[in-house]
C-alpha positions in Angstrom: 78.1 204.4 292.8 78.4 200.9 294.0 75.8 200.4 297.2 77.0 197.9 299.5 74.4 197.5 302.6 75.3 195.7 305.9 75.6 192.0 306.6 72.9 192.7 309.4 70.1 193.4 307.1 69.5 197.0 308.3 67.4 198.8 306.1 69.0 202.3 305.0 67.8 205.1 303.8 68.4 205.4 300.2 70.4 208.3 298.0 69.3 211.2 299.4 67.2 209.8 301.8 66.6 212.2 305.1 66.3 211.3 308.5 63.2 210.6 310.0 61.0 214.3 310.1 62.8 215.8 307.2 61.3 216.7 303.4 62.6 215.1 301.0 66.0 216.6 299.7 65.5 218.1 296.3 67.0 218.1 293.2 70.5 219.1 292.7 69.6 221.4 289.6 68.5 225.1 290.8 65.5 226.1 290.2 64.3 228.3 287.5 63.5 231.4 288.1 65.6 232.5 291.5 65.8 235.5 292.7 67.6 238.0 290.1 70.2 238.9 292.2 71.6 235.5 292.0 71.9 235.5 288.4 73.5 238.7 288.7 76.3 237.3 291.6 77.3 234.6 289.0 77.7 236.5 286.2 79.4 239.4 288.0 82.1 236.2 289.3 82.1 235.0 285.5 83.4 238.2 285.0 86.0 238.2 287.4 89.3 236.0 286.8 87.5 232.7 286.7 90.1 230.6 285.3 88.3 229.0 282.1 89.8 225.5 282.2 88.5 225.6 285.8 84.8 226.0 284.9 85.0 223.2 281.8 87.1 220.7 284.0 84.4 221.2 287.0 81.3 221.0 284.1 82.5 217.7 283.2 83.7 216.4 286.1 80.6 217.1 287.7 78.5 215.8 284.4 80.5 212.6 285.2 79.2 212.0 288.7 75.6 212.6 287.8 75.6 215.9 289.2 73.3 218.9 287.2 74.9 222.2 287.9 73.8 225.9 287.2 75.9 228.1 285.9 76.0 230.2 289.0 77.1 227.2 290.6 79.7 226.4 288.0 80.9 230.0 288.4 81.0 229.7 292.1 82.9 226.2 292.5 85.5 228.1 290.1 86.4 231.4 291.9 87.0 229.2 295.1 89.4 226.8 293.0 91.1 230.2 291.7 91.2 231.7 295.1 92.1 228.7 297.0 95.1 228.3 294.7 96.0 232.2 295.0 96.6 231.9 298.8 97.9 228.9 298.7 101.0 230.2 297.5 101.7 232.1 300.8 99.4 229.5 303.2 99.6 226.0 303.0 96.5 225.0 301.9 96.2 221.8 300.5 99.3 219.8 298.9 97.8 219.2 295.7 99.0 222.9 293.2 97.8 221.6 289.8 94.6 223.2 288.8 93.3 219.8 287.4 93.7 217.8 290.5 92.3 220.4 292.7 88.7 220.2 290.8 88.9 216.8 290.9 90.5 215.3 294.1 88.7 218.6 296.2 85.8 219.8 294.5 84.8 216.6 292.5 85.1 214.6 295.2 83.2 216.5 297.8 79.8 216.8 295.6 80.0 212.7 295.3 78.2 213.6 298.6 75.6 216.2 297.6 73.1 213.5 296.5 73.4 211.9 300.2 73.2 214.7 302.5 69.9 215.5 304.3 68.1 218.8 304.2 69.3 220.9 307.2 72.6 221.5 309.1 75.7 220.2 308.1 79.0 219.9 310.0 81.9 219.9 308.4 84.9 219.2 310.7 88.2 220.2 309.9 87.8 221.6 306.5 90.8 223.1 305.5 89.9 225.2 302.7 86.2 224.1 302.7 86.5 220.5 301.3 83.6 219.3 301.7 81.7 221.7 302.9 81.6 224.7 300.4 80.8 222.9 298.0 78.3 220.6 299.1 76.3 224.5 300.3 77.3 225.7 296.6 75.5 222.7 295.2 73.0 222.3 297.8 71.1 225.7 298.4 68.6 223.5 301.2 71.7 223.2 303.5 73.1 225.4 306.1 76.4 224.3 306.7 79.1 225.3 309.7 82.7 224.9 308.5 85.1 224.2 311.5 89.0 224.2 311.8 91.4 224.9 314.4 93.7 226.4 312.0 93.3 230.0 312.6 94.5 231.3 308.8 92.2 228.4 307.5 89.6 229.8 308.7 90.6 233.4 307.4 91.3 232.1 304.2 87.2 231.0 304.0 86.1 233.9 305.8 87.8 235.5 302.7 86.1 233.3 300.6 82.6 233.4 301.8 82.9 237.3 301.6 83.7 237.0 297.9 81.2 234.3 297.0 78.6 236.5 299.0 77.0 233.0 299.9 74.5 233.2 302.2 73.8 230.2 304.6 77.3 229.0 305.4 80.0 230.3 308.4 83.5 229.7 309.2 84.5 229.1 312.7 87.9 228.5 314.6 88.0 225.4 317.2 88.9 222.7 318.0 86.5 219.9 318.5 86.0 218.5 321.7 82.8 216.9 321.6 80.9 219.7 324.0 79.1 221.3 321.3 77.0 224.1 323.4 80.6 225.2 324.8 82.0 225.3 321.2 78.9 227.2 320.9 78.3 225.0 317.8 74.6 223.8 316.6 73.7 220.1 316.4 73.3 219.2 313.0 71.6 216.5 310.7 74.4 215.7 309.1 78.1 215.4 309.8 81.4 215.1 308.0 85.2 215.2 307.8 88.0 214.4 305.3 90.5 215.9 308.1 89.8 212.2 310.7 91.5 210.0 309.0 90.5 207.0 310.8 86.8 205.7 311.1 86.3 205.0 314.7 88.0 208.0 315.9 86.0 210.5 313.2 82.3 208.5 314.7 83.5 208.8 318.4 84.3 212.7 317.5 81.2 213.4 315.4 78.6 211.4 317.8 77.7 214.6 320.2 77.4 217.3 317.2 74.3 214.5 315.5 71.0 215.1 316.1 69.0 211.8 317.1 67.9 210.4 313.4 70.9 212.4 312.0 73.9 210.9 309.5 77.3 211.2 310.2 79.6 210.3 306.3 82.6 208.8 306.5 85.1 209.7 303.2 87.1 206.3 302.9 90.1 204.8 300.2 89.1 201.9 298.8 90.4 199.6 301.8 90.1 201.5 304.6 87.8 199.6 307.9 84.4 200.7 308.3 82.7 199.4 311.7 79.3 198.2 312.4 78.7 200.7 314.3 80.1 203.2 316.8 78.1 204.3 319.9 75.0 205.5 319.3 76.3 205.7 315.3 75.0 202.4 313.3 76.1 201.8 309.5 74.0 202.0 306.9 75.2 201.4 303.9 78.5 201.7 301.8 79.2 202.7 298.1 81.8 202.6 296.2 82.8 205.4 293.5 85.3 206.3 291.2 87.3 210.3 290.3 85.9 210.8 286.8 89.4 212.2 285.3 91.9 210.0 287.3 89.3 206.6 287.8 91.1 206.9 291.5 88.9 204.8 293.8 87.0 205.9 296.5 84.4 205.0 299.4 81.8 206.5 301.1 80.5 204.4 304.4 76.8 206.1 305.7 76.2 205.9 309.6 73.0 207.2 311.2 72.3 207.9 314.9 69.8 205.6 316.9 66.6 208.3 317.4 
């Protein structure tokens, strides 16, 4: 990725730099030795109708980004790519139907931020089918993660999901985000993201009361969308700048943290 910091001279925190008061994040590869059920979950799933162009086109693409995955993982990124394009046939899901682009323009895409993301709770607002969230949790065993949509059959589509993947450490909920998180009944997390907000400003003002003080809210940008200064209590960080590994489709990631 290409690191672009602010005019300002702010000092951010670099890749996978927490907030202030959090370990360090660890590394992306699992560690040996795990508990034997775990094993035992991704080989049962291997099993299952994993589609096998899925698992080599999300080993590669993920090889591309820098990203070390288990084969557990590997198995579990799959049987959400298979599932998601199962219902999608009878809910509208996402627009994108061709296996290919799904790994890379959904799955791919949403670990570029697993390197970034802070030990801790993660929001992920308006996920859809779980884009970013699932598979930041799948990569990222440190994070407990709270996927939110108003969509109600969204949301039964990932309960589905999560009840397949028997992931621990990750819930669905329906709502709609108003900014009141205690009457959402919705934690305050160290992290925050959305691919549903399309613009900047309005995805920061949204995001602001759901950070912790010290916390990051991620903004997923094209390669020419505006990125403020700040917003609120919300000051940038730093930028970077990345590219799909299959399609070379450019893309931005702009890294705001709240004043503690």
């Amino acid at each position: 990725m290409k690191d672009r910091r602010p005019a300002s001279g702010r000092g951010g925190p670099r890749a996978g730099a927490n907030p202030p008061g959090h370990a360090n994040t660890p590394s992306l590869r699992s560690p040996a030795g795990g508990p034997a059920r775990e094993g035992e979950r991704g080989a049962d799933l291997l099993a299952r109708s994993v589609e096998p162009q899925h698992l080599r086109l999300l080993e590669e693409g993920a090889a591309a980004i820098g990203l070390r995955l288990d084969r557990e993982q590997v198995a579990l990124l799959s049987r959400h790519v298979d599932l998601l394009l199962r219902w999608n046939r009878s809910i509208n899901l996402t627009s994108i139907t061709d296996p290919a682009e799904v790994v890379e323009k959904h799955v791919i895409d949403s670990l570029a931020l697993a390197p970034l993301v802070p030990a801790g709770t993660l929001l992920d607002a308006g996920t859809g089918a779980g884009f970013p969230g699932l598979p930041l949790r799948i990569a990222r065993p440190d994070l407990e993660v709270v996927l939110v949509d108003s969509v109600q059959k969204k949301v039964a589509f990932l309960k589905t999901v999560l009840a397949e993947l028997r992931l621990p450490g990750v819930r669905a909920v329906a709502v709609r985000l108003q900014g009141h998180p205690a009457g959402e009944h919705l934690p305050r997390v160290h992290s925050a993201v959305s691919r549903a907000v399309a613009e900047p400003r309005a995805w920061l003002a949204l995001a602001e009361p759901y950070v912790l003080p010290g916390g990051l809210a991620f903004c997923m940008l094209g390669p020419s969308d505006p990125v403020p200064e700040k917003q609120g209590d919300l000051v940038l960080q730093r930028e970077l700048g990345y590219r799909l590994p299959f399609s070379r489709a450019e893309r931005r990631l702009a890294v705001f943290q709240r004043k503690s």
